[in-house]
N, C-alpha and C positions, 0 to 999 in steps of 0.2 A: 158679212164679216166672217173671217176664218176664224175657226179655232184656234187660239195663240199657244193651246199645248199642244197640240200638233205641227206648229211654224218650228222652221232649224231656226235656234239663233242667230243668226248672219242674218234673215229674214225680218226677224225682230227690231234687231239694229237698224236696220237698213229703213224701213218703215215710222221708227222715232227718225230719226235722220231726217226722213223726208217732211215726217209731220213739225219737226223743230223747224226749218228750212219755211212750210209755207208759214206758219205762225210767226216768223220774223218777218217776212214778204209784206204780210196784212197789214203788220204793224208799219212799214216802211222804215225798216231799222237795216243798216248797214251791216257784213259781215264785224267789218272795222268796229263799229261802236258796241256790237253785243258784244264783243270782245273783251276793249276796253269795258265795259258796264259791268261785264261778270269776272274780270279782272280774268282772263284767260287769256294766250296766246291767240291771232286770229288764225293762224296754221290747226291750233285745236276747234275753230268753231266749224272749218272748211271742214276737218275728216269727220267730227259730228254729225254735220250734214249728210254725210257719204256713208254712215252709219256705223263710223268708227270710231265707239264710243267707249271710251280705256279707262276713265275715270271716272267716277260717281261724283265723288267734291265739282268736277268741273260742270257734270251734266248739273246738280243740284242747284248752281251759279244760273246757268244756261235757263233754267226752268222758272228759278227766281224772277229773274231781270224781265224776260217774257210774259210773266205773270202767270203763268202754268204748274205752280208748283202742287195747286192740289189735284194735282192727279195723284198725288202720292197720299193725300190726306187719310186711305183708307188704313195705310200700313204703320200709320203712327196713334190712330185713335185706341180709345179700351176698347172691348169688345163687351155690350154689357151683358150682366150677367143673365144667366137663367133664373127661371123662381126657384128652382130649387135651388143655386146657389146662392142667389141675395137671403133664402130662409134660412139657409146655415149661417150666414156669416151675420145677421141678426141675432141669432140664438145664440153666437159663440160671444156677439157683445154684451149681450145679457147676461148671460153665466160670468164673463169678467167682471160686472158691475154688479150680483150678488157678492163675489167673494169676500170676505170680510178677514182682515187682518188678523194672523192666529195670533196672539200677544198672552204673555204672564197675567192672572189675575195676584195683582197684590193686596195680601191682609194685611192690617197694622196691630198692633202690637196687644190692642184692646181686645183680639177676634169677632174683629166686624167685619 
């Protein structure tokens, strides 16, 4: 496999395009019905194919219907934290839940 930071974009393209293309193939799905299915133009799934790919909403459609969408699953998870950061942010809930409300003490009239 190449290096994808080293690929020109066009390259990139071009290579989703072909991998969308077999992954329809497998599935025996028409240009026509992944079309329809992802409510896209089929003139949009053709130049997809061909790796011209203009719209994200349309590829995201495209990836749905296919059942591929978690390839992208990496760029919407949290990232979890370090120890050092889940220790901060424990100590910073702690110290919230020491504070205690600065309020007036009230005397009454007797001096109690």
């Amino acid at each position: 496999m190449d290096n994808i930071y080293i690929l020109a974009d066009t390259i990139i393209l071009y290579r989703i395009g072909e991998k969308l293309k077999s992954v329809r193939l497998k599935q025996n799905i028409t240009q026509q019905s992944l079309a329809e299915e992802a409510n896209v133009s089929l003139s949009t799934i053709k130049k997809m194919e061909k790796g011209e790919i203009r719209s994200f909403d349309s590829l995201l459609r495209v990836l749905r219907i296919l059942g591929k969408l978690d390839v992208l699953q990496p760029l919407i998870d949290d990232e979890p934290l370090s120890p050092n950061e889940y220790y901060k942010m424990v100590q910073a809930a702690q110290t919230a839940v020491r504070k205690r409300a600065a309020g007036k003490v009230h005397h009454n009239k007797r001096g109690n």
